[in-house]
TITI-661554 format. One record per atom (N, C-alpha, C, CB): residue in three letters; x, y, z. Coordinates in steps of 0.02 Angstrom, whole numbers, plus 50000, padded with zeros to 5 digits. Atoms other than C-alpha are relative to their C-alpha. Last residue first. Glycine has a CB too. Example, Ala and Ser with C-alpha at 12.3 -4.5 7.8 and 13.67 -1.06 7.14 Angstrom:
<sites>
Ser499584994149997Ser506844994750357Ser499615005550037Ser500205002349929Ala500454994150000Ala506154977550390Ala500455006050000Ala499505000150062
</sites>
This chain:
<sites>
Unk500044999450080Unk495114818249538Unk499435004149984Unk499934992949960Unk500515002550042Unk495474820349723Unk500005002749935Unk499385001250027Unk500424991350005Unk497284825149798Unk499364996049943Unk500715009549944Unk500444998549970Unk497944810649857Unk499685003450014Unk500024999550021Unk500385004749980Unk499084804449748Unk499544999350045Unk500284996850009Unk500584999350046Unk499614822549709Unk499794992150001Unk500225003549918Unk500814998149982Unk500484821749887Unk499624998949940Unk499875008250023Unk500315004249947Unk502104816749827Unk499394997650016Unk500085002150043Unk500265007850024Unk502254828249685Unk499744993750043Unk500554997149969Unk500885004450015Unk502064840849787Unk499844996049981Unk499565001349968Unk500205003049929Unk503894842749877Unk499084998849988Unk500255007050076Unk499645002849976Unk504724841749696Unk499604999950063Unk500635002249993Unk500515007950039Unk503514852849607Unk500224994950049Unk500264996349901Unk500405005349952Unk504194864549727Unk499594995749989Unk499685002150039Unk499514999749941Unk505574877049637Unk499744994050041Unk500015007550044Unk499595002649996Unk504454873349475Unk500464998850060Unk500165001749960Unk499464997750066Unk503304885349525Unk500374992950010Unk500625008650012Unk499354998849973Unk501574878649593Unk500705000549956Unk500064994850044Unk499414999350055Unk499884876249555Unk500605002650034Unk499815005249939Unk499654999949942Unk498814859449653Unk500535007049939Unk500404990350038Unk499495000050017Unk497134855549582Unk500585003150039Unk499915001749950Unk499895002450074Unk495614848749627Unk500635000449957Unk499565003349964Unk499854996450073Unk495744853849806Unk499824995249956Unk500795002449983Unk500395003050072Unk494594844449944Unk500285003149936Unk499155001749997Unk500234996850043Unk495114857650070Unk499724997249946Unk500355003249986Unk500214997949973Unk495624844950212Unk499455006549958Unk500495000450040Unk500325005249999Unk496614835450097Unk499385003950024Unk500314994350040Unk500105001850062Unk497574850750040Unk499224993550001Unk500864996949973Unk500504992050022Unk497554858250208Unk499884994949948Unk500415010049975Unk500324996349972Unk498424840050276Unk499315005849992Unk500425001550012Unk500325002749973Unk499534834850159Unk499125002350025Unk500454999250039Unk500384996250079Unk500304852750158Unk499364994049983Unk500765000249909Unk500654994449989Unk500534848850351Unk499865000949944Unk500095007050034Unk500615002649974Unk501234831050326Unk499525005550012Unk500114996050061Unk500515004750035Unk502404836450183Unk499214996650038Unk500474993849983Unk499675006150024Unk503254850350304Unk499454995649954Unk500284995550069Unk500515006149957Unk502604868250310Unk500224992649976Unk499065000749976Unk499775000749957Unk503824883350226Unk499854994650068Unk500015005150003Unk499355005950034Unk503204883450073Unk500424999650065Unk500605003649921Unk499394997949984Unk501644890550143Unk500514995449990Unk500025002050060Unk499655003649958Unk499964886950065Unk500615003650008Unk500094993449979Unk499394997050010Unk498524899749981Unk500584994450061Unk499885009850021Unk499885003649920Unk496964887949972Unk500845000450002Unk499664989950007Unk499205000849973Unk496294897249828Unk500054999650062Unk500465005449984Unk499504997649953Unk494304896349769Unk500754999050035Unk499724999950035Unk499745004749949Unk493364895449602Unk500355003350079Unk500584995949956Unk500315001449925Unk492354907349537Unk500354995850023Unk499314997550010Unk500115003450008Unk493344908449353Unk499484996650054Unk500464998849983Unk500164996850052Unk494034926349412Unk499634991949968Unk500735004749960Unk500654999849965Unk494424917849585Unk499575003149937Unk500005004950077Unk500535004549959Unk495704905949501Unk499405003450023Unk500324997250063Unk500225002750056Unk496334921949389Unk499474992750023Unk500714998549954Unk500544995550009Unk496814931449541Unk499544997449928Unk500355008149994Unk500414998649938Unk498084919849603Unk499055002449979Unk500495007450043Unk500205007650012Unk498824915049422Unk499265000750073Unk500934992750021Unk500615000450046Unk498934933449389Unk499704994049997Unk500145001549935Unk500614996450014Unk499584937649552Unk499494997549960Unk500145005349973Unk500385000549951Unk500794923049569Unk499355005049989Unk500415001150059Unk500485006250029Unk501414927149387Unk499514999550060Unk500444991849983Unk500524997350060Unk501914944449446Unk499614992749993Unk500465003249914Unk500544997949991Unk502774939349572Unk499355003249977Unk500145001650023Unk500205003949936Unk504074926849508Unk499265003850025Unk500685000650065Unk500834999450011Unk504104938149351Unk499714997750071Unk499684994449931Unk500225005750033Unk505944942449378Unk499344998050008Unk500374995150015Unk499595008549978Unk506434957849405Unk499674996749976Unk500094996750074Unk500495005350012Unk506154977349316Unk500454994250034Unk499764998849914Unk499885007050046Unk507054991249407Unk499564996949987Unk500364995150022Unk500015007349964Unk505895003849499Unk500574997649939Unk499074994850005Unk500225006850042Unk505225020349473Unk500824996250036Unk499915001449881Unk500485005449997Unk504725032249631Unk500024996049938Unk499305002650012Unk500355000949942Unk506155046149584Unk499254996249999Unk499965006750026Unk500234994749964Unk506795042449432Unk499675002550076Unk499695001149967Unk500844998549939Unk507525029949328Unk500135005750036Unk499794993250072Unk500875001850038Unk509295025949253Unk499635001050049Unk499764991749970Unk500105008150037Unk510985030449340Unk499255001349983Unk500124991650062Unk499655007549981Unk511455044149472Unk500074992549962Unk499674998150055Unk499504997049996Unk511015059949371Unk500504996550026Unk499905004950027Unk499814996850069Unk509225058049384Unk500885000650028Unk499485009249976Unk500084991450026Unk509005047549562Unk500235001649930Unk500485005450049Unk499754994749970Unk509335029349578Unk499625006049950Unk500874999750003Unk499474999450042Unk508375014649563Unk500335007950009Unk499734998149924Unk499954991950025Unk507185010249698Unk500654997849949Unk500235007450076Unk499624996449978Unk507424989549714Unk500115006050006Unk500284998949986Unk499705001949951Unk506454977049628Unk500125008650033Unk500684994749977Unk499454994349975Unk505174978349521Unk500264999750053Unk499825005950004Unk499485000149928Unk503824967949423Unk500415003850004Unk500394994750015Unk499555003650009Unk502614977949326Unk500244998350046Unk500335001449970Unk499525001849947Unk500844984449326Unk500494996549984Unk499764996850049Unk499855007050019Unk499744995649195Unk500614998850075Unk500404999449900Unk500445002150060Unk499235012749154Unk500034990650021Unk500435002949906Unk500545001249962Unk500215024249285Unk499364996849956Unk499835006750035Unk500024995350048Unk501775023949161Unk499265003650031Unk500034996649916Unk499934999150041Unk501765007149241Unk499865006349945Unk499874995950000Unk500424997850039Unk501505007049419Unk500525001949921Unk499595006450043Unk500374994350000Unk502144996349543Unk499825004549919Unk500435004350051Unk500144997650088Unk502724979749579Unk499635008150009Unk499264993149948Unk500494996049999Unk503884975649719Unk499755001149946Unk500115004750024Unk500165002250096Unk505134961249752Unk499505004550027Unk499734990249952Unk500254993050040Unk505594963349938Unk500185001449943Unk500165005850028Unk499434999750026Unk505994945249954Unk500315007249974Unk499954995649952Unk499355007550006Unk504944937550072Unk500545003649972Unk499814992049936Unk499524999049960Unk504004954950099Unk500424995950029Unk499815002450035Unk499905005349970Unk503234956249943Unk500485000150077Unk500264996349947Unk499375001650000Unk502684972249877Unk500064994750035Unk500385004550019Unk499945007449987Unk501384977849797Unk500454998650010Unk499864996149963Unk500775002349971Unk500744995849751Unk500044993350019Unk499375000449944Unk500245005449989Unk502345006849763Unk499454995050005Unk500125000450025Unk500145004649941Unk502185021449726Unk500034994549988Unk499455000550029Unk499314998449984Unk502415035549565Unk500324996250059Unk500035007050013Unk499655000050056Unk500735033349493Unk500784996950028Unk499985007749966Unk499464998949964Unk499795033449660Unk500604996949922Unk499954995050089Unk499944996649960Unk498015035449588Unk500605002150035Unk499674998250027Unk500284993750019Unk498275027049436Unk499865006350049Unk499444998349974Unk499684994450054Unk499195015049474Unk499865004949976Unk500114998849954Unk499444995349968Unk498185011549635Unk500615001849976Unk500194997850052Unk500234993549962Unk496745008249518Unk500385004550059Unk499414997850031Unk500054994550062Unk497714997449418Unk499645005250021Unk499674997549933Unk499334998349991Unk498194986349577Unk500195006249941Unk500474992949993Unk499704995949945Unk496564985849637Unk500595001549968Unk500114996550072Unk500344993850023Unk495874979149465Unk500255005150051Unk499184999349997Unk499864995150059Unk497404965549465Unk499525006949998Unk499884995849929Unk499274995349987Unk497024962249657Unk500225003349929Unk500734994650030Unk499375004949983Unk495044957149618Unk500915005150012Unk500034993649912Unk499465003050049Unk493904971749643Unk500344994450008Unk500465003949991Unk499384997250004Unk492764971249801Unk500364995949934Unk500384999150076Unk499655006350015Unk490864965449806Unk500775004849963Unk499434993649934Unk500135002550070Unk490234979549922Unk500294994249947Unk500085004849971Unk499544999250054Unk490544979550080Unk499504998849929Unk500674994450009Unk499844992950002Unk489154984150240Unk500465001949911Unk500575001450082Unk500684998450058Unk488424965450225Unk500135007349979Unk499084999650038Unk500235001950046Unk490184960250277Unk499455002049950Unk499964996350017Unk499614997350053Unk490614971150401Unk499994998749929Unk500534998950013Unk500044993349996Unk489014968050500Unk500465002049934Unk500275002950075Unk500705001850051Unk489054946350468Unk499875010149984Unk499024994050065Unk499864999350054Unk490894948750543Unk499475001449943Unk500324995349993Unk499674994450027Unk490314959750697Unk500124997249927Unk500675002250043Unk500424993550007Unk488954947150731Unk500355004849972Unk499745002850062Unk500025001350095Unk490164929650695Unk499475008150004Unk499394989249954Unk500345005450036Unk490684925450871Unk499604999449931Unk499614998550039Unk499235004249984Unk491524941250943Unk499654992849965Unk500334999150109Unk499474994950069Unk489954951450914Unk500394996049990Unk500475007750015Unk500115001950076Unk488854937050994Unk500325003849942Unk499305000349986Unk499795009150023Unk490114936051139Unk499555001149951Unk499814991950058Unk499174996949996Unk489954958651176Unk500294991449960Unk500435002450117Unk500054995150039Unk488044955051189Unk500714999449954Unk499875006650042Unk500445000750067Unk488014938551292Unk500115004249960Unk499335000350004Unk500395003449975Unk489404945451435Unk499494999049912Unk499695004250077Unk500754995450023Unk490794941951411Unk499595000849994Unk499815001649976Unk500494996049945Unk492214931951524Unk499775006949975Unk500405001450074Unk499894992849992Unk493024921251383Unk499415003750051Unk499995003349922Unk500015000549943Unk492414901751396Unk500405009150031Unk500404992050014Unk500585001349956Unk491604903651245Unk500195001950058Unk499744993450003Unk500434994450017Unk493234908751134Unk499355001850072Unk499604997549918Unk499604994749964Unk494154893551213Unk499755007250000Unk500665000249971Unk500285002649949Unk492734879751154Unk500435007450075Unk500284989649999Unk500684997249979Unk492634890550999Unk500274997150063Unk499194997649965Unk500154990849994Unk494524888350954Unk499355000750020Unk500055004849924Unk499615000549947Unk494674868351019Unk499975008750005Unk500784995649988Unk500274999949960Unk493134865250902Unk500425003250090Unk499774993649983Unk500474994649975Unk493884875050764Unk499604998050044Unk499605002949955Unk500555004949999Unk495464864450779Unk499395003850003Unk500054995150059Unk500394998749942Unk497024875350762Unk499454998950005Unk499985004850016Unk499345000149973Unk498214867150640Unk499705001750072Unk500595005549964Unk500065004849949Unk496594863950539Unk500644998650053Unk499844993849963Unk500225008350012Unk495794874750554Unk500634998449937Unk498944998649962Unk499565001550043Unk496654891250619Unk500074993349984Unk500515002350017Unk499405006650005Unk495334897950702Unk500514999349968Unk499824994849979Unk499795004350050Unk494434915250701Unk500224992150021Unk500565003649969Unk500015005250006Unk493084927350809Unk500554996149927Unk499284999550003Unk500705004450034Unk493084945750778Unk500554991650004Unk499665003849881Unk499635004650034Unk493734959250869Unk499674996049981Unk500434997350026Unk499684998050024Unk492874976950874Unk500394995149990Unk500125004550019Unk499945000750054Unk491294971950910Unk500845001549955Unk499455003849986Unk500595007550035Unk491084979751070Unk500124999549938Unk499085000850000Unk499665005250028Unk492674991451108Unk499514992449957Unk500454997950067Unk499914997350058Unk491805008651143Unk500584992049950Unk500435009350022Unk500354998650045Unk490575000251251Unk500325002449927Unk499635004250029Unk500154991949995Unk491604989551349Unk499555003049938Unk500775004449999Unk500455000149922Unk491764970751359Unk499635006849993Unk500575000050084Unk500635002450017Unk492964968751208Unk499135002150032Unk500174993350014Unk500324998350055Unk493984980751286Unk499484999949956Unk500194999549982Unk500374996149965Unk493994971451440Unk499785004849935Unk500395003350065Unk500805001849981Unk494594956551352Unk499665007750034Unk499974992450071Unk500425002450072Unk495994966651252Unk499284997750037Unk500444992249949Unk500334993350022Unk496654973151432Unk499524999649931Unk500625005449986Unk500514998249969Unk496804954251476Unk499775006349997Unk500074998550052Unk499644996149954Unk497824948551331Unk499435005350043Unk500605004149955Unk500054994650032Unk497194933351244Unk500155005650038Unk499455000249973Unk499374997149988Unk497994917551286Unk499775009449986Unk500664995949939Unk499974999949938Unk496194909351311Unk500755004550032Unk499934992250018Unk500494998149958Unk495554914151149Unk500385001250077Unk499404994249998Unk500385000949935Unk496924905151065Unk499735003150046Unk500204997950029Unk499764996049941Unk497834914750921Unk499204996250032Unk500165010849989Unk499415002649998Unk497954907250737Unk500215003250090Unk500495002849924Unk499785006250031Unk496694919850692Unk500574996750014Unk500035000749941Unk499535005749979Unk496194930050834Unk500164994049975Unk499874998250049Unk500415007350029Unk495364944750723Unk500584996850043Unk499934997549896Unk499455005549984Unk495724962850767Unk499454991749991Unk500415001750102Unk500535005749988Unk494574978450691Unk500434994650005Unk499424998749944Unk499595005249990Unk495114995150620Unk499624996950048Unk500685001450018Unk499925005650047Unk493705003350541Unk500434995150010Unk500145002049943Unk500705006949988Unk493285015150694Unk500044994549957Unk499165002649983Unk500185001050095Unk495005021750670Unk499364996250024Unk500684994049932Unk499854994650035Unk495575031450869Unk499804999549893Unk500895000650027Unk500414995349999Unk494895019450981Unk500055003649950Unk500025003050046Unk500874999449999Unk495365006550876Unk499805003850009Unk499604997650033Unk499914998750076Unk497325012950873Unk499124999149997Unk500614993449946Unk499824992350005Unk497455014351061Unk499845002049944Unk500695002050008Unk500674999049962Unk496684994051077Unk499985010849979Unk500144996450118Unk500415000150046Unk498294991050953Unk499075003550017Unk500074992249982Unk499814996450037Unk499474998751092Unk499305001249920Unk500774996649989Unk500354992849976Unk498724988951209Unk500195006349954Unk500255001950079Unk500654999649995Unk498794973151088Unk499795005650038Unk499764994450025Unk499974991850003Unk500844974951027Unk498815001750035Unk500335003749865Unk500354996449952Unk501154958651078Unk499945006450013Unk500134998450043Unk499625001549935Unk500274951350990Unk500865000849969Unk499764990850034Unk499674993549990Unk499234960450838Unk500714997050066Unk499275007050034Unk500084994649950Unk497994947250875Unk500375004850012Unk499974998350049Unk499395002649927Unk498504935050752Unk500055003950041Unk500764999049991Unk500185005149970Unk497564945550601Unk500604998450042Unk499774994949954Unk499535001749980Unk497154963750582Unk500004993750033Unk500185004250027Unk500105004049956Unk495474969150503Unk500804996249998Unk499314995749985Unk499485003249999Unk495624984250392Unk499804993350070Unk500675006250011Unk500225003349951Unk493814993750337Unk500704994650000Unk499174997249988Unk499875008149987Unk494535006150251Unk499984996750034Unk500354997849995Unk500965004150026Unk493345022750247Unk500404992049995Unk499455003849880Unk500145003649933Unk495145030950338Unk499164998349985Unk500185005650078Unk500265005150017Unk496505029250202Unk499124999750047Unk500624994150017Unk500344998550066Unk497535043450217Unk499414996349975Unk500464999349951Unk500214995050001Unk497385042950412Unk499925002349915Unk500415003850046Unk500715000649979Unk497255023250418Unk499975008649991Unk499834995750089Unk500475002850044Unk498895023450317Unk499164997550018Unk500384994549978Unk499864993450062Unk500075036250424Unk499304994249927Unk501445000749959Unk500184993250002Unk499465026850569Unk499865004549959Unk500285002250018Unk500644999150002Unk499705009450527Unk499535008049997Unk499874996350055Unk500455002449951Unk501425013850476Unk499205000250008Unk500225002750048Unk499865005649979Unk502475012450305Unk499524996850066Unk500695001050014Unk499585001549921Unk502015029450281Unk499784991649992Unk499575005250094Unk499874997449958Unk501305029050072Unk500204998350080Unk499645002649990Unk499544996450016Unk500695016649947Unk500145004950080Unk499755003949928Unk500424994150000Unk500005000050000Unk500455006250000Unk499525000050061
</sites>
């Protein structure tokens, strides 16, 4: 996203974006509670974060009037069991009102409130156009960035390039790199462009956790760069036909 790097500087240019922050922000959570009051659109989710570890100024928050609704119920099926996440959720000390926000009320709110949102290519041409000269995507595995093409269009890009006078490019353009992130996009955004849905994995999870989601998701198909055909192949014997 273009501009200050911090939540701050991008909820104040930004502030009709409804942002929901996942893994409870930990352990920055009184700090994050400071930021709610202050963006009514920001909004914490305990994905991948046990109810019961949750940080006791956060519960009271919850609790309160200007905090109701403001986090919202997750799991992390199947690593985090969604009976083992509700059963921890529940046993949180709120009262009825404040527990049906936190249990699916606030999400069913934000939800009916959106409209059906661009895919990332239409976002990403609309924040070429608006932020020409910015950054609109950047990775933060490898900081690989794409940004704006003449403000018409998106490319990959690595690295600022130097100033007039120092070497090629200009202030806010980019080297070109290697497609790596580009393709992801268009491959990404092309599954939901067809209705289907992506069951984004981490190359960083052993064969029994990929396994696992994959099975667990019922995929049909499996896409991946060359770098990791090698740890899927395995698995495609048990990915349904």
């Amino acid at each position: 996203m273009p501009g200050s790097g911090t939540p701050r500087g991008r909820a104040d240019r930004l502030p009709d974006l409804v942002v929901i922050g996942a893994h409870m922000g930990h352990p920055y959570e009184e700090l994050l509670i400071e930021y709610m009051l202050k963006w009514p659109n920001l909004h914490l989710s305990n994905s991948a974060y046990l109810a019961k570890y949750m940080h006791p100024a956060l519960i009271r928050f919850m609790g309160s009037r200007r905090g109701r609704g403001r986090v919202l119920f997750a799991s992390d099926h199947p690593f985090l069991p969604m009976e083992r996440a509700l059963d921890a959720a529940r046993a949180l000390p709120l009262d009825e009102g404040p527990m049906a926000d936190f249990l699916g009320g606030t999400a069913e709110r934000i939800l009916e409130k959106q409209t059906v949102a661009d895919l990332l290519p239409d976002q990403l041409r609309l924040m070429a156009s608006t932020y020409p000269d910015e950054v609109a995507y950047r990775n933060l595995g490898d900081g690989a960035s794409i940004t704006s093409a003449g403000g018409s269009g998106v490319q990959p890009a690595g690295p600022r390039a130097p100033s007039p006078g120092r070497g090629e490019g200009g202030p806010g353009r980019h080297r070109p790199r290697g497609r790596t992130d580009l393709d992801f996009i268009v491959t990404y955004s092309a599954v939901h462009k067809i209705g289907a849905v992506t069951v984004p994995m981490n190359n960083r999870l052993s064969p029994p956790e990929l396994r696992a989601i994959l099975e667990h998701a019922e995929v049909t198909a499996v896409v991946c760069s060359g770098a990791f055909a090698e740890a899927v192949a395995p698995l495609s014997g048990s990915l349904p036909r």
